[in-house]
Backbone of each chain as nested JSON, in Angstrom:
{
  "chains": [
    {"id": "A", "residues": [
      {"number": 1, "name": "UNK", "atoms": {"N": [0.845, -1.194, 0.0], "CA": [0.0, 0.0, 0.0], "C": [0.881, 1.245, 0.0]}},
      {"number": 2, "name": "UNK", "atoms": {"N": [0.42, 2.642, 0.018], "CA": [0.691, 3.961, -0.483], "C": [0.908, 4.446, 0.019]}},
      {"number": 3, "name": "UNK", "atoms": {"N": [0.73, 3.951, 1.809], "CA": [0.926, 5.084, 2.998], "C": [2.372, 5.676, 3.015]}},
      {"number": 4, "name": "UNK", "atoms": {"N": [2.69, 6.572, 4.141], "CA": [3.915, 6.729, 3.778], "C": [3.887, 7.374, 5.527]}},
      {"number": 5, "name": "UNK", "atoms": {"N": [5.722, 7.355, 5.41], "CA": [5.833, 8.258, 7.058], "C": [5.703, 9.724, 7.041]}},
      {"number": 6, "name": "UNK", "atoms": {"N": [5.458, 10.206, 8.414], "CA": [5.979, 11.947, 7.899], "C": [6.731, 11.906, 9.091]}},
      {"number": 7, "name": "UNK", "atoms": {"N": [7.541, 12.65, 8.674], "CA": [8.72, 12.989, 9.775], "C": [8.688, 14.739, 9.772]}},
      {"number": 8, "name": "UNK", "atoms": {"N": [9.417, 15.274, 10.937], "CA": [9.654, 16.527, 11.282], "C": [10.728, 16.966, 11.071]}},
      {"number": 9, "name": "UNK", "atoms": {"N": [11.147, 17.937, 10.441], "CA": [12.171, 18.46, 10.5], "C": [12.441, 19.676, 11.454]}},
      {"number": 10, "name": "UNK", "atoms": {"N": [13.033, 19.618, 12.764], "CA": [12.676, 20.417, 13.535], "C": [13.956, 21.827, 13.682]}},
      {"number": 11, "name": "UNK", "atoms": {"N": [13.444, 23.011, 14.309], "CA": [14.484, 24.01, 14.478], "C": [15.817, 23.887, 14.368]}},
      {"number": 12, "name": "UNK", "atoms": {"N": [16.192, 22.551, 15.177], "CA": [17.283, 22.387, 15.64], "C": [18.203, 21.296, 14.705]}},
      {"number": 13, "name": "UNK", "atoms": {"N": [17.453, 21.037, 13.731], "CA": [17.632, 20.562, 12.401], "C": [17.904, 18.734, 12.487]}},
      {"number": 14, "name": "UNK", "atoms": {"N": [17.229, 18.41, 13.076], "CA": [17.068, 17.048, 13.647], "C": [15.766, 16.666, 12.539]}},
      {"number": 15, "name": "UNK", "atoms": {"N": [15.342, 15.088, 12.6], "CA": [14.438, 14.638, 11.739], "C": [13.744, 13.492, 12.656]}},
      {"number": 16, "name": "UNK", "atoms": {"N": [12.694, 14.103, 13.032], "CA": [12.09, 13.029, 13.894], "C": [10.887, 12.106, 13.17]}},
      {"number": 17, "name": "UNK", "atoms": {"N": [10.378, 11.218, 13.528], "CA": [9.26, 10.721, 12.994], "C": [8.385, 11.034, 13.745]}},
      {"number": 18, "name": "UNK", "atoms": {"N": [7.394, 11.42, 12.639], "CA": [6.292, 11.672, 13.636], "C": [4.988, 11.151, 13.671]}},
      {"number": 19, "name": "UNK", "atoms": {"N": [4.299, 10.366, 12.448], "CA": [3.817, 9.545, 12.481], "C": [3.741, 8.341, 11.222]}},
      {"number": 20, "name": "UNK", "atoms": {"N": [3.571, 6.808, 11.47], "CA": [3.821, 6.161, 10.47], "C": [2.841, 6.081, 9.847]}},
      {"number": 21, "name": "UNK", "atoms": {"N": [2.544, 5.318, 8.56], "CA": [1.636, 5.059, 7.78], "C": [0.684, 5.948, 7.288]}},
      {"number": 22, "name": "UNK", "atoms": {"N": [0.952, 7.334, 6.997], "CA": [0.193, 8.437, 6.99], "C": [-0.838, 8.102, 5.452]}},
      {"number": 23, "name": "UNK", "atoms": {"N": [-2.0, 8.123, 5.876], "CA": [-2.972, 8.234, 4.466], "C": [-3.216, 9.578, 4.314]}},
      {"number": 24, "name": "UNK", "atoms": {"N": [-4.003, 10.174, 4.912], "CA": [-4.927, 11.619, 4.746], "C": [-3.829, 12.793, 4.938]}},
      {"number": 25, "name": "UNK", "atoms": {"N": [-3.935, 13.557, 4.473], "CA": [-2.928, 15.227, 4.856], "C": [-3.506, 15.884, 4.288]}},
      {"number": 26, "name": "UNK", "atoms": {"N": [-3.635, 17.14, 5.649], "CA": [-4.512, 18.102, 4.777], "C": [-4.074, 19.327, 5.601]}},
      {"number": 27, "name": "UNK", "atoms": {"N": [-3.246, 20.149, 4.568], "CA": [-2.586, 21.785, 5.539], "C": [-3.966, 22.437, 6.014]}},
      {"number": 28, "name": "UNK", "atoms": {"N": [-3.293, 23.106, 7.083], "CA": [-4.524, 24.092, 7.36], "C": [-4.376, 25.299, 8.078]}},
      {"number": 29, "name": "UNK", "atoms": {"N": [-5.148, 26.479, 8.367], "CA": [-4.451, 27.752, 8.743], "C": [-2.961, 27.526, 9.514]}},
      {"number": 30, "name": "UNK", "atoms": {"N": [-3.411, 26.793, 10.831], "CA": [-2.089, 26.764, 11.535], "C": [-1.384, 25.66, 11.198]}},
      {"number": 31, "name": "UNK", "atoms": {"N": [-1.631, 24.472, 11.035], "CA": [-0.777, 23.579, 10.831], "C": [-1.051, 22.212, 9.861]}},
      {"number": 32, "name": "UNK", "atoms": {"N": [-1.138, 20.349, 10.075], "CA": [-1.623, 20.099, 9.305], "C": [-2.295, 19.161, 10.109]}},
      {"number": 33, "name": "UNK", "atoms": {"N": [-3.488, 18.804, 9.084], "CA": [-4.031, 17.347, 9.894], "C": [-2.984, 16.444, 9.006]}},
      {"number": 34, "name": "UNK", "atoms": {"N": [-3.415, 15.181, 9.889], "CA": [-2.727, 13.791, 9.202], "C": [-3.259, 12.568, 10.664]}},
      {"number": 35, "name": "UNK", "atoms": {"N": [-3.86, 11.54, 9.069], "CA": [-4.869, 10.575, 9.647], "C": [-3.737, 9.053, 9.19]}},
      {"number": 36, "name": "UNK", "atoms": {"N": [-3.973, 8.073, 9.768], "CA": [-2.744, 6.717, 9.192], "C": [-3.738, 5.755, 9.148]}},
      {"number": 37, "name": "UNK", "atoms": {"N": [-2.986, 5.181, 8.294], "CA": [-3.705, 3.718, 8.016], "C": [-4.745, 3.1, 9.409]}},
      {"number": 38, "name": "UNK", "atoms": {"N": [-3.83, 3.621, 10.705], "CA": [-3.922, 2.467, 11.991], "C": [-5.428, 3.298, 12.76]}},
      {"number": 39, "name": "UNK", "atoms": {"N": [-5.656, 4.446, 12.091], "CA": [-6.871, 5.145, 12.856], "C": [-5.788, 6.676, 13.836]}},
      {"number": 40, "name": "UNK", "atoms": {"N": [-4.82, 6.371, 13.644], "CA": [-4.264, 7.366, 14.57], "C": [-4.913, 9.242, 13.857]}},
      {"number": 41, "name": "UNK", "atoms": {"N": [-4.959, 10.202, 14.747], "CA": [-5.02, 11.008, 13.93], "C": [-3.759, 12.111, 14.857]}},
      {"number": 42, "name": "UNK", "atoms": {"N": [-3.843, 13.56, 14.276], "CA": [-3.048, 14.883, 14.97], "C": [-3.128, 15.53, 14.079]}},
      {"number": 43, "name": "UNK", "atoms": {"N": [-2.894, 16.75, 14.291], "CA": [-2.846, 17.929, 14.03], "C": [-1.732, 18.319, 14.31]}},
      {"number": 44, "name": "UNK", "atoms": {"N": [-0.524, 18.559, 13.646], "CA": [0.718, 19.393, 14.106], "C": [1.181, 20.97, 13.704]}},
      {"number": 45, "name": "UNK", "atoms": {"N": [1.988, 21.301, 14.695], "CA": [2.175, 23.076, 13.787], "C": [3.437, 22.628, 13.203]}},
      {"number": 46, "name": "UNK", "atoms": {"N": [3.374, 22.521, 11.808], "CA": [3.87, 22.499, 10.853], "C": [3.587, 22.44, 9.568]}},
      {"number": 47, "name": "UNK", "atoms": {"N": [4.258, 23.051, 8.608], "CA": [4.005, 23.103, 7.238], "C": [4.359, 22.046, 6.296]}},
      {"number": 48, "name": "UNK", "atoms": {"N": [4.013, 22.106, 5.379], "CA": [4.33, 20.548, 4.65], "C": [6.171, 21.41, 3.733]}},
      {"number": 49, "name": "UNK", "atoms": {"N": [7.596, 20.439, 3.701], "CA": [8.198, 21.151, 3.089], "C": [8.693, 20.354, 1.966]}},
      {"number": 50, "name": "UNK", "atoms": {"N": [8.471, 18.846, 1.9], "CA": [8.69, 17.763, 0.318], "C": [7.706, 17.157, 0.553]}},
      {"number": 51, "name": "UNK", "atoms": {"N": [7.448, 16.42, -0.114], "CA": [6.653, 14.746, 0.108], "C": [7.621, 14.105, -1.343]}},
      {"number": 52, "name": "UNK", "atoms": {"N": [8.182, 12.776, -0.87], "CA": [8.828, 11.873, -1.742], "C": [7.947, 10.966, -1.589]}},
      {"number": 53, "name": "UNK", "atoms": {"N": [7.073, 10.384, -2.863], "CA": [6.253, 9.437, -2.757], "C": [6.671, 8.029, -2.597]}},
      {"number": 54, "name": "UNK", "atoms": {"N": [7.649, 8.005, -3.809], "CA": [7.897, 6.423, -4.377], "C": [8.659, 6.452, -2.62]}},
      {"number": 55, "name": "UNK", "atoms": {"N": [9.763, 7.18, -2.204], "CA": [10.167, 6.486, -1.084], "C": [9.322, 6.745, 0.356]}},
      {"number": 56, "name": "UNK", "atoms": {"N": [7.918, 7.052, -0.024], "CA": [7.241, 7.067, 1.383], "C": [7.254, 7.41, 2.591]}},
      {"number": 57, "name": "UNK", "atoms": {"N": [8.011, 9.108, 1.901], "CA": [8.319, 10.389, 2.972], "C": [7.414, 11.29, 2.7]}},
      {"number": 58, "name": "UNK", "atoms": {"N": [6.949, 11.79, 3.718], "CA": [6.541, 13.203, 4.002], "C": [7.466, 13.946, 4.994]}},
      {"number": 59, "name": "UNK", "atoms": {"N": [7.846, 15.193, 4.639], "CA": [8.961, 15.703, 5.599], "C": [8.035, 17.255, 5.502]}},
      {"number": 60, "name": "UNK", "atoms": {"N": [7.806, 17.226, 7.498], "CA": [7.45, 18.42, 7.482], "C": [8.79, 19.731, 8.269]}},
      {"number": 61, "name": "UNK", "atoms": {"N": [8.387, 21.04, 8.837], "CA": [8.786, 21.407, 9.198], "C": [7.829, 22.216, 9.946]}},
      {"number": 62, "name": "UNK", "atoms": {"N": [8.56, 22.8, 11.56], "CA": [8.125, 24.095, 12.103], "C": [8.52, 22.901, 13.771]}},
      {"number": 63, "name": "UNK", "atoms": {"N": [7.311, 23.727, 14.401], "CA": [8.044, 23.009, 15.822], "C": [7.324, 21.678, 16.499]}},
      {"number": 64, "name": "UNK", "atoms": {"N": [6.34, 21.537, 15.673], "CA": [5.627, 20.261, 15.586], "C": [4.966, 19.575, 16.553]}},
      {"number": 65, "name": "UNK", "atoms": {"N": [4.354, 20.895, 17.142], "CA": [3.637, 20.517, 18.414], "C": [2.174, 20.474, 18.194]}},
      {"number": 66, "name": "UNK", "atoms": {"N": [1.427, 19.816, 19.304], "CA": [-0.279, 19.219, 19.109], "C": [-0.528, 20.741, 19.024]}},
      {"number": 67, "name": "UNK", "atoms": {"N": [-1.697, 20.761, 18.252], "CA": [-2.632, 21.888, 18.162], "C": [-3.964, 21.624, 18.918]}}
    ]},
    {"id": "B", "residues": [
      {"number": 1, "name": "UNK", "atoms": {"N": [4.065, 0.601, -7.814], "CA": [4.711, 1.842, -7.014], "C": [3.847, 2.942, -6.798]}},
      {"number": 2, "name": "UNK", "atoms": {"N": [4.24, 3.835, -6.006], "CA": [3.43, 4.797, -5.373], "C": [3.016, 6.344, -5.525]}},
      {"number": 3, "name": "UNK", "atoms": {"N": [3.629, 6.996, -6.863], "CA": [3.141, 7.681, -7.071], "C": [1.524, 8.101, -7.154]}},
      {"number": 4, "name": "UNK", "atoms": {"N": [1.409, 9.692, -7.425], "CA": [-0.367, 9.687, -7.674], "C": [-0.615, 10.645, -8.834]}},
      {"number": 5, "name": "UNK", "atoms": {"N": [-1.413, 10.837, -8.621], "CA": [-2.094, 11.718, -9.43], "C": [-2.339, 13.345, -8.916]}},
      {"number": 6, "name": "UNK", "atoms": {"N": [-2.378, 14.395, -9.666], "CA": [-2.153, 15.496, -9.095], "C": [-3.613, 16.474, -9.659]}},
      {"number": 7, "name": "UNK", "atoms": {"N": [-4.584, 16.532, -9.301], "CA": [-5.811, 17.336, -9.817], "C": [-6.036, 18.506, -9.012]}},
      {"number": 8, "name": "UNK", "atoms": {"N": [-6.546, 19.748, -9.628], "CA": [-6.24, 20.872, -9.174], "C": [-8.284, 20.958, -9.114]}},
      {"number": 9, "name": "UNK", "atoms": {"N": [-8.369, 21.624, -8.025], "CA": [-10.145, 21.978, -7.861], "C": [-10.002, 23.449, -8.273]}},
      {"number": 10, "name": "UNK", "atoms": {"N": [-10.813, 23.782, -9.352], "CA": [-10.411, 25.333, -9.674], "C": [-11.652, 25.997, -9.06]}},
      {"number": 11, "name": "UNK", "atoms": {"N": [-11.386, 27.385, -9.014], "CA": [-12.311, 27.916, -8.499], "C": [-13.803, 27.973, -9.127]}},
      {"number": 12, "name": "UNK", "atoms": {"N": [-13.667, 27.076, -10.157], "CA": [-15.174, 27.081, -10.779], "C": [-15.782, 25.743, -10.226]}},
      {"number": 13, "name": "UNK", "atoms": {"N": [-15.132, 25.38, -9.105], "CA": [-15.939, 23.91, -9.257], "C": [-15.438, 22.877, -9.605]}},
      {"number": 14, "name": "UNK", "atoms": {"N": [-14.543, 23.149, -10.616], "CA": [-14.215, 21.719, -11.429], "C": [-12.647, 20.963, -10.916]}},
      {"number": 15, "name": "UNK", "atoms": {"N": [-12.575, 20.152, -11.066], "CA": [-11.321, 18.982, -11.304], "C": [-10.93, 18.694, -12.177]}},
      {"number": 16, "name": "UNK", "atoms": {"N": [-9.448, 19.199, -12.483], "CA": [-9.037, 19.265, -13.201], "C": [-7.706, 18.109, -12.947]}},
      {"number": 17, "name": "UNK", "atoms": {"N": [-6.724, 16.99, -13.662], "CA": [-6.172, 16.359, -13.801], "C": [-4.972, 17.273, -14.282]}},
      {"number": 18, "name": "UNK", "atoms": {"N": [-3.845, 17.649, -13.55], "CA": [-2.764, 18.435, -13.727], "C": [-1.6, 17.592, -13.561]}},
      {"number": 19, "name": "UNK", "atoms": {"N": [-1.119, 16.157, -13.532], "CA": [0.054, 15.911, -13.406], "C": [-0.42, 14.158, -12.905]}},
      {"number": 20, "name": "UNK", "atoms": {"N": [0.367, 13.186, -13.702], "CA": [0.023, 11.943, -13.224], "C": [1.225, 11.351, -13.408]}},
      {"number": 21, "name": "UNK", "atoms": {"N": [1.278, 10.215, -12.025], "CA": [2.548, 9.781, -11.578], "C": [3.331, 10.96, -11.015]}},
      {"number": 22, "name": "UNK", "atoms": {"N": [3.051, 11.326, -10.522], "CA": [3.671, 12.402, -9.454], "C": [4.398, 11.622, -7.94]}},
      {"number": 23, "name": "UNK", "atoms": {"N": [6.028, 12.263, -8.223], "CA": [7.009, 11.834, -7.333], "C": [7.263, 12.787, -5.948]}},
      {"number": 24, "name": "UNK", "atoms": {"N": [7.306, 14.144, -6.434], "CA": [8.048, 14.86, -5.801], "C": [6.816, 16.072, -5.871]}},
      {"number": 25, "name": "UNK", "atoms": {"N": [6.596, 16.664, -4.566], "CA": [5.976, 17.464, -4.302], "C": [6.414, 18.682, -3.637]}},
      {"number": 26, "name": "UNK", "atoms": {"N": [6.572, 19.794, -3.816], "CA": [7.029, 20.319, -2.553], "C": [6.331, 22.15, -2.942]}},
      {"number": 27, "name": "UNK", "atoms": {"N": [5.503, 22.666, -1.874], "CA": [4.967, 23.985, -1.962], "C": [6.444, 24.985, -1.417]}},
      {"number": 28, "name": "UNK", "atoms": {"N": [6.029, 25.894, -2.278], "CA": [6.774, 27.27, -2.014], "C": [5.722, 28.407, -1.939]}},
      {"number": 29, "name": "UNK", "atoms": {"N": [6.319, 29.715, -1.779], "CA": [5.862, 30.846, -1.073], "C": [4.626, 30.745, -1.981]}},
      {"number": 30, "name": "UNK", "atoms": {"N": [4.907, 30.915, -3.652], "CA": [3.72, 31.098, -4.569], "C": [2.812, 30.118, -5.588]}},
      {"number": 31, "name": "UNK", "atoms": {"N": [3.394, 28.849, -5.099], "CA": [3.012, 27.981, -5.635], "C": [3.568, 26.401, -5.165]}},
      {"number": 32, "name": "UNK", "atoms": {"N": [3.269, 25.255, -5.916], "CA": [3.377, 24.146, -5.499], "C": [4.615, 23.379, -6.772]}},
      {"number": 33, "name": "UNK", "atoms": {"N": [5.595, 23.023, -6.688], "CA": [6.496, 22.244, -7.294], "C": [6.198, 20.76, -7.634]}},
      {"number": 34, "name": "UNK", "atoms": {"N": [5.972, 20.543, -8.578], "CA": [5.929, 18.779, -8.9], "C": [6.628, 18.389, -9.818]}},
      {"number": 35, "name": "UNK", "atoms": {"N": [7.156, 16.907, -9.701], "CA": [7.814, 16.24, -10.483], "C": [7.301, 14.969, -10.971]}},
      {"number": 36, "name": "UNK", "atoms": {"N": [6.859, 14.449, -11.543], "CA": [6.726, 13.148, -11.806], "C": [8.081, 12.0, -12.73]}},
      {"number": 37, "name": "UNK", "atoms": {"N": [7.399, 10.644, -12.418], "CA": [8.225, 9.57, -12.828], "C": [8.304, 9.502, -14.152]}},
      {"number": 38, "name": "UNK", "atoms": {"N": [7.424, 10.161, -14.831], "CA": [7.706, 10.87, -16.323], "C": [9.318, 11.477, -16.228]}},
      {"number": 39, "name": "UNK", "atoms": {"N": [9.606, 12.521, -15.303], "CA": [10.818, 13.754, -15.988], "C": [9.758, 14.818, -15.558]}},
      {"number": 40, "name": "UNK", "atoms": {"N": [8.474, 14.744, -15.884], "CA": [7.891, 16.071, -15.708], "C": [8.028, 17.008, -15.052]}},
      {"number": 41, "name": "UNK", "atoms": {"N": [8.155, 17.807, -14.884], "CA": [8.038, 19.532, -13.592], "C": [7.254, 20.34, -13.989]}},
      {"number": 42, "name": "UNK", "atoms": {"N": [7.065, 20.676, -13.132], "CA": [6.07, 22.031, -13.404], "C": [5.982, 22.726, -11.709]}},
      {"number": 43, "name": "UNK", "atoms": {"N": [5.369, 24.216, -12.145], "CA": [5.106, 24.745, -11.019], "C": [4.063, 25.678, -11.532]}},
      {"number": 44, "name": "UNK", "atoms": {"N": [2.755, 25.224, -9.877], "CA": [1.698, 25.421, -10.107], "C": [1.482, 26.453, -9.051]}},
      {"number": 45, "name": "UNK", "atoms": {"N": [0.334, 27.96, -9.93], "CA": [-0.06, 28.431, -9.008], "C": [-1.332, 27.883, -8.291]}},
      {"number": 46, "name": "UNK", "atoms": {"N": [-1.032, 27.2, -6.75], "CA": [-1.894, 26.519, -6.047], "C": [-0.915, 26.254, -4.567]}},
      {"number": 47, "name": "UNK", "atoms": {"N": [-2.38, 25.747, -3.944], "CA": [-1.74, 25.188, -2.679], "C": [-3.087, 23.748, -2.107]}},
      {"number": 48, "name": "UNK", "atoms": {"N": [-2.112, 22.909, -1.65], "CA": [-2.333, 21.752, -0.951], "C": [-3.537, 21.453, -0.353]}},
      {"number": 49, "name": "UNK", "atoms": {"N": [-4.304, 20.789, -1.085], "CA": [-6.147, 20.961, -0.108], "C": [-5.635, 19.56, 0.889]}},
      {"number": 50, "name": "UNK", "atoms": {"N": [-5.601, 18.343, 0.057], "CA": [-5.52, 17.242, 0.499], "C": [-4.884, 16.455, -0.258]}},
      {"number": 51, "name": "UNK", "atoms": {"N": [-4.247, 15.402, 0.885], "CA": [-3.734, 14.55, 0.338], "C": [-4.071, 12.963, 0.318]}},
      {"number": 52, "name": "UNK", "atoms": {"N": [-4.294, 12.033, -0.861], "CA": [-5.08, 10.586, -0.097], "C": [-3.989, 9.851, -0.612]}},
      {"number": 53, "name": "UNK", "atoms": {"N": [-3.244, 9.06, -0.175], "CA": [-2.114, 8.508, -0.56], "C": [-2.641, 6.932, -0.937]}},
      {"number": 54, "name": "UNK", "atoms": {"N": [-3.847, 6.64, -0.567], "CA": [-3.85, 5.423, -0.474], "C": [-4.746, 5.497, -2.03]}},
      {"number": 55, "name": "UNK", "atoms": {"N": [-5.653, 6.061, -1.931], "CA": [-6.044, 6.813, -3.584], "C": [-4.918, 7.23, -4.556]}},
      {"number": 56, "name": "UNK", "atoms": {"N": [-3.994, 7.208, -4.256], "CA": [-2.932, 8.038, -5.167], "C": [-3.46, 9.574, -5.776]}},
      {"number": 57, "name": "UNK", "atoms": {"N": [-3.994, 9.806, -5.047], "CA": [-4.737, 11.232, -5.239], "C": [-4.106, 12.753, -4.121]}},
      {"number": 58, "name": "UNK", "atoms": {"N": [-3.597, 13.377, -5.079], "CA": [-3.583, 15.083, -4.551], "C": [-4.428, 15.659, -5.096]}},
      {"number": 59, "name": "UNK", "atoms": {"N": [-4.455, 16.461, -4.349], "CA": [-5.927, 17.71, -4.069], "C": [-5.215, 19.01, -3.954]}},
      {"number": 60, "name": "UNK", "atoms": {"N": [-5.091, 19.569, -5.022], "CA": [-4.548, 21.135, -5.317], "C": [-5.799, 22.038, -5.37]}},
      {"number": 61, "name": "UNK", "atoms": {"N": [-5.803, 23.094, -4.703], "CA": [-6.628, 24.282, -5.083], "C": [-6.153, 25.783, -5.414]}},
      {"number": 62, "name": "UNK", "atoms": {"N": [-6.646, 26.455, -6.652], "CA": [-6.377, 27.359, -6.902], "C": [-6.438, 28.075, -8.378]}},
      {"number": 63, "name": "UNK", "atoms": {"N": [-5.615, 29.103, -9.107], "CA": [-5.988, 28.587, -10.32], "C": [-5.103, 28.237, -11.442]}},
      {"number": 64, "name": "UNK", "atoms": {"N": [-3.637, 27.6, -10.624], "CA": [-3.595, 26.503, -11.759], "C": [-2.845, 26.964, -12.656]}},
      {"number": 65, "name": "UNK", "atoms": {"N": [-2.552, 28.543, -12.598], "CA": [-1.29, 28.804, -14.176], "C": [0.243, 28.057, -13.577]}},
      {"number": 66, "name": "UNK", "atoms": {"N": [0.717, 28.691, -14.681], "CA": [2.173, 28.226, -14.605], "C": [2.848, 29.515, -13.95]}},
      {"number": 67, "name": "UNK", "atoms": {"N": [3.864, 29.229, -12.814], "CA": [4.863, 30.348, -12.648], "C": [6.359, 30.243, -13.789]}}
    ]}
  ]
}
């Protein structure tokens, strides 16, 4: 399947994961939703800054905290 | 493999099919960057509604010229 991870790219220029199997993404004023295969959902403050499909990255950025 | 498809919702309503097999995504200040497994590029004036990965479907809104 298509899911993919998103990871954070944070201030301090580190790359965390932040959640696996991401299906749904959807930016929004402050930050983004993102729903996973497993039912998980969040909202983070961050912006979307690639998505690599074939290798099943999403890489966001900002400080990537719950909204 | 996992690319998707890239359709833009224009402000009239409609869906429009702007880019298929799409690899590489990435928004900037005035628009949205794509690449596909074609070679293709382009850069679109738009921004990120949604994303369904498991659809192989992006969701661009806006209107869609070229920068």
């Amino acid at each position: 399947m298509c899911e993919a991870n998103a990871y954070l790219n944070t201030v301090e220029g580190k790359e965390e994961l932040l959640m696996e199997g991401v299906n749904i993404l959807r930016p929004d004023k402050d930050g983004v939703y993102l729903r996973s295969i497993f039912g998980e959902q969040k909202v983070v403050k961050a912006r979307i800054k690639e998505m690599q499909l074939l290798e099943h990255r999403i890489i966001l950025e900002g400080d990537g905290g719950s909204i």
